[in-house]
C-alpha positions as CSV (number, residue, x, y, z in Angstrom):
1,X,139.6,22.3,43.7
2,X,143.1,22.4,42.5
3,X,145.3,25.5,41.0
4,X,148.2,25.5,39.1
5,X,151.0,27.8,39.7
6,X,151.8,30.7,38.0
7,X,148.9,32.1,36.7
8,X,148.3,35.7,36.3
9,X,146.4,35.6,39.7
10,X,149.2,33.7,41.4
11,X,151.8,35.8,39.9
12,X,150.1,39.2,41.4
13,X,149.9,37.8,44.9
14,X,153.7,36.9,44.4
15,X,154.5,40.5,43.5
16,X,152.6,41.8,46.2
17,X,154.3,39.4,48.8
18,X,158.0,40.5,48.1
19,X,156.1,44.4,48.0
20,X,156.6,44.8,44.3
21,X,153.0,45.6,44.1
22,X,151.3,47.7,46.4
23,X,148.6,49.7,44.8
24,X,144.9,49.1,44.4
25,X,144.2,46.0,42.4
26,X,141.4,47.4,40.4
27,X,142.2,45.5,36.8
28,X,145.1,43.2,38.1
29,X,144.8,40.1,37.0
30,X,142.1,40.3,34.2
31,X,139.5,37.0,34.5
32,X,140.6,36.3,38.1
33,X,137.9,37.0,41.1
34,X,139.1,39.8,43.9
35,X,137.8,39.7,47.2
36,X,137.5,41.7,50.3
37,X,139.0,40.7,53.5
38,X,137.5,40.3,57.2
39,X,139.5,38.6,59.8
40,X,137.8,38.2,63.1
41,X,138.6,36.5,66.4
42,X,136.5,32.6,66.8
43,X,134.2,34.2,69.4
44,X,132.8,36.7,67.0
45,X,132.8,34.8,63.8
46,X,129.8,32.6,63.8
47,X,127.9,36.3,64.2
48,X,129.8,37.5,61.0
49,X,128.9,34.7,59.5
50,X,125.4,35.4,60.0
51,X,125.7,39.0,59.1
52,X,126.8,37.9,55.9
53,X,124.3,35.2,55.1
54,X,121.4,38.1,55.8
55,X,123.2,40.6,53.9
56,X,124.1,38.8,50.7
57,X,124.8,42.0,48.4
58,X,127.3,43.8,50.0
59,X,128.6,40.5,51.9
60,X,128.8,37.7,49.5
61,X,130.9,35.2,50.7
62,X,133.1,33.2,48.2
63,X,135.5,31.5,51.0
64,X,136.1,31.0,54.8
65,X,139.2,29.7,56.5
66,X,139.7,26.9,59.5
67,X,140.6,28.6,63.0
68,X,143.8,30.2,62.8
69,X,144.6,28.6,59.5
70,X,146.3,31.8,57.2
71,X,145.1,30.2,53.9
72,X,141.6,29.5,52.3
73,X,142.6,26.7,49.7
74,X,139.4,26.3,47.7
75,X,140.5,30.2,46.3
76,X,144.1,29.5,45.1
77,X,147.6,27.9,44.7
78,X,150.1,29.1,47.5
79,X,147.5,31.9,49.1
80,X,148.7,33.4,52.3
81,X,145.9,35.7,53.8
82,X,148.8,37.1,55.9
83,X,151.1,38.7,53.2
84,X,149.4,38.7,49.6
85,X,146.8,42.0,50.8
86,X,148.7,45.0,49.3
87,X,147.6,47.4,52.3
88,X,145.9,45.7,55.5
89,X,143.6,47.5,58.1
90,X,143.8,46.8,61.8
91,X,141.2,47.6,64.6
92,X,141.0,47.6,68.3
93,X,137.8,48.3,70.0
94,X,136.4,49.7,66.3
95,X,139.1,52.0,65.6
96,X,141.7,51.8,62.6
97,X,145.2,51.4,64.5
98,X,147.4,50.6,61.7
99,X,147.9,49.7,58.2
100,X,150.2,47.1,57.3
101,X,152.1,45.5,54.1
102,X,151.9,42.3,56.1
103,X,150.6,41.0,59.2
104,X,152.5,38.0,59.9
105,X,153.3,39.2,63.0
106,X,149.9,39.9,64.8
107,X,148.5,36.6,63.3
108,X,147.0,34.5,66.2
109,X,145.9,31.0,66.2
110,X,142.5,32.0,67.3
111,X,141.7,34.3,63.4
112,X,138.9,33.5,61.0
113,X,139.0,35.0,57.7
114,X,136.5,35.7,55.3
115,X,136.6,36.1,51.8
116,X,133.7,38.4,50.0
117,X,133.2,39.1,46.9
118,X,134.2,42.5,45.2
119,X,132.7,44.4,42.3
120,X,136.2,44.4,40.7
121,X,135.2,41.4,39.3
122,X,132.8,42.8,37.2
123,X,134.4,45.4,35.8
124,X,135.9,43.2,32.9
125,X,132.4,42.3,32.0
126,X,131.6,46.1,31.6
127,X,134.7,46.4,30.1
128,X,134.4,43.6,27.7
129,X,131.1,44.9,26.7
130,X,132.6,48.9,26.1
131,X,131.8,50.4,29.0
132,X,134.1,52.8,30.1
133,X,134.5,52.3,34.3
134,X,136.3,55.9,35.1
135,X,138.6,55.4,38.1
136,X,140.4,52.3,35.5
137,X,140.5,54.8,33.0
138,X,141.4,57.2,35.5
139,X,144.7,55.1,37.4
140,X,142.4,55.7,40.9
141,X,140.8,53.8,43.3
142,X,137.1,53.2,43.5
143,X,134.9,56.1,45.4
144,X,132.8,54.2,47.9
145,X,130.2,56.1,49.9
146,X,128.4,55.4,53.6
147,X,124.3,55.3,53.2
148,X,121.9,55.8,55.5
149,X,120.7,52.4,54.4
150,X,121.2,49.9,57.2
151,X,121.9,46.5,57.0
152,X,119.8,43.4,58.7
153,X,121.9,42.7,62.1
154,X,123.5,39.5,63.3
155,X,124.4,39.1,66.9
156,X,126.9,42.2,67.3
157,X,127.2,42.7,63.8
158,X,125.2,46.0,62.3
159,X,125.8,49.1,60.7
160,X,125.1,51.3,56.8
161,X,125.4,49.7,53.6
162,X,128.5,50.7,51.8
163,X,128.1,51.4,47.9
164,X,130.9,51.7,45.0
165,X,129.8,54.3,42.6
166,X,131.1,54.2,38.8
167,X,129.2,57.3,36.5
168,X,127.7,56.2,33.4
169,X,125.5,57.9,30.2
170,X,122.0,56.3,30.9
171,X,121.8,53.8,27.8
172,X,125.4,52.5,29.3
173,X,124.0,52.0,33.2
174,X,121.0,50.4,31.4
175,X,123.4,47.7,30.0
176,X,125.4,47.3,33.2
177,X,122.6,46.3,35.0
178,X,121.9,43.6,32.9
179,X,125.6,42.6,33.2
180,X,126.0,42.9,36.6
181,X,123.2,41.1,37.1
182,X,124.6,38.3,36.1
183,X,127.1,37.9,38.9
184,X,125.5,37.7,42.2
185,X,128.9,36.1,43.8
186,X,130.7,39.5,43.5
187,X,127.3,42.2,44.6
188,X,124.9,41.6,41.5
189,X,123.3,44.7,40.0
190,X,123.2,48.4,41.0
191,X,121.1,49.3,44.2
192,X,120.9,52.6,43.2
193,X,121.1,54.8,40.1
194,X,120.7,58.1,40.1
195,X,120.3,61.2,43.5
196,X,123.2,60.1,46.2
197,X,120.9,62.2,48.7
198,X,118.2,59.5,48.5
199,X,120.2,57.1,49.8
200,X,121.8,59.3,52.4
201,X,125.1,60.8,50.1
202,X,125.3,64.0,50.7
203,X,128.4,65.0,48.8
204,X,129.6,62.5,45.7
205,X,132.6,64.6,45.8
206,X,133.7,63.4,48.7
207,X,133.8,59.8,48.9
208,X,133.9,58.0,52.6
209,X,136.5,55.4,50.9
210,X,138.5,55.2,47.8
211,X,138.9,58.5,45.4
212,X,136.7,60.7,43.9
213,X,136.0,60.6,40.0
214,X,134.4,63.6,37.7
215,X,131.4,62.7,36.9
216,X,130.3,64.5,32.9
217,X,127.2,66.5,32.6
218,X,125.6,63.5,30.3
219,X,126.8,60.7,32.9
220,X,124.5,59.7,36.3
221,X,126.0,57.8,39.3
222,X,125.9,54.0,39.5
223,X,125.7,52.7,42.6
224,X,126.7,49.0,44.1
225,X,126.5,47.2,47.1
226,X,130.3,47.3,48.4
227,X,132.7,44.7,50.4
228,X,133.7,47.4,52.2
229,X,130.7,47.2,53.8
230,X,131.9,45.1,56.9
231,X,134.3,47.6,57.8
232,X,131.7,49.5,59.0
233,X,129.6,46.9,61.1
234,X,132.8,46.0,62.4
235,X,133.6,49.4,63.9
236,X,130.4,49.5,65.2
237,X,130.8,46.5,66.9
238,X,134.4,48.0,68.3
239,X,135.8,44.2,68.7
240,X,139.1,44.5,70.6
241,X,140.5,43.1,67.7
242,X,140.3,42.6,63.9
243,X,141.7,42.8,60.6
244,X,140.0,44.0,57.3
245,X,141.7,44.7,53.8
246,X,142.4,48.4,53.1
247,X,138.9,49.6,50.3
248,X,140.7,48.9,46.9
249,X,143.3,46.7,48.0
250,X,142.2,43.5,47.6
251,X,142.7,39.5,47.6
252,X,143.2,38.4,44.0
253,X,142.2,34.6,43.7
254,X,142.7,32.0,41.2
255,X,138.6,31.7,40.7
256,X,137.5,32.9,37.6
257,X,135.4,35.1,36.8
258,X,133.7,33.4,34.2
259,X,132.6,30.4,37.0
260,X,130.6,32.8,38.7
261,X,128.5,34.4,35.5
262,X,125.1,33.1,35.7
């Protein structure tokens, strides 16, 4: 597949290069795919990839990369994985160390990075279709939440399904599940509507990830399976090394959104 420069994708991933950009990318480039971020040494990558194929709704892959290769070309023009993340996460042995603008300089030759889909994407369907998602309206990032849902393990890869939660009146979550539905690439419809506590949520105020949002007495929480979910299988797997994007901040791509409606 081949991308022409400058497009509206291309152009935010320049901005966030030379730092111009450097908040959450919820409704950058509108029609362009996000994704989420994994980056995992060789040895532990055939096991992630695994973890994603059995756990296609939080984990949907839309792109891998060659050994120690910085770029995944089949998602965009002039795509460095090392600098065009607005905020980066990385772990030793499961815990977060650092969050970096760019990690040029802890690349190794020996990385594999994995490009999931993110809800993000779906959020100009919604919006297309009048239906207001709060944290745009809001200027905040996403809430995500920990459940006590677990995921199906691969090799050393396990851990609780993450969800992104948008509030909705009723007849409007109704719609959204038809939407949603029709994007499987980027987590599909809700897994959840309704009581956070029967998926393990004990306080919606207080998301794990991302900001909270109010929630109006006529409005009930949406839940979706979330990208961010590998964070937590890989800091239960406590690899001595890896590198994740930072919830919100994501990878915008050239792909459009529309080529991955069903």
């Amino acid at each position: 597949m081949t991308f022409a420069a400058g497009s509206a994708a291309h152009q935010v991933r320049q901005k966030v290069r030379t730092r111009a950009l450097s908040s959450p990318t919820a409704n950058q480039a509108p029609g362009f795919v996000q994704a989420n971020l994994a980056i995992l040494p060789r040895e532990i990558a055939y096991d992630f990839l695994l973890f994603c194929q059995r756990n296609p709704k939080p984990c949907p892959l839309i792109g891998v990369s060659d050994v120690g290769v910085p770029m995944i070309e089949t998602l965009g023009h002039d795509l460095d994985i090392r600098t065009d993340v607005p905020r980066y996460r990385v772990w030793e042995n499961g815990k977060l160390v650092a969050e970096p603008h760019d990690i040029r300089d802890i690349w190794r030759d020996d990385l594999v990075s994995f490009a999931i889909g993110c809800s993000f994407s779906f959020e100009e369907a919604l919006l297309a279709s009048n239906i207001p998602v709060r944290h745009i309206e809001d200027g905040t990032n996403v809430p995500m939440y920990r459940t006590s849902i677990e995921t199906v393990p691969a090799g050393v890869f396990s851990g609780p399904l993450v969800v992104s939660m948008r509030p909705m009146k009723p007849q409007d979550a109704i719609k959204a599940i038809q939407i949603t539905s029709r994007f499987p690439s980027v987590h599909g419809a809700p897994v959840h509507i309704g009581d956070p506590s029967d998926i393990g949520i004990k306080d919606i105020s207080a998301p794990d990830y991302g900001d909270a949002v109010r929630i109006e007495a006529d409005e009930i929480p949406v839940f979706w399976a979330c990208g961010v979910t590998p964070q937590a299988a890989i800091a239960r797997a406590a690899p001595p090394f890896s590198i994740t994007h930072a919830p919100g901040y994501m990878l915008v791509t050239d792909l459009a959104n529309a080529d991955l409606s069903l």
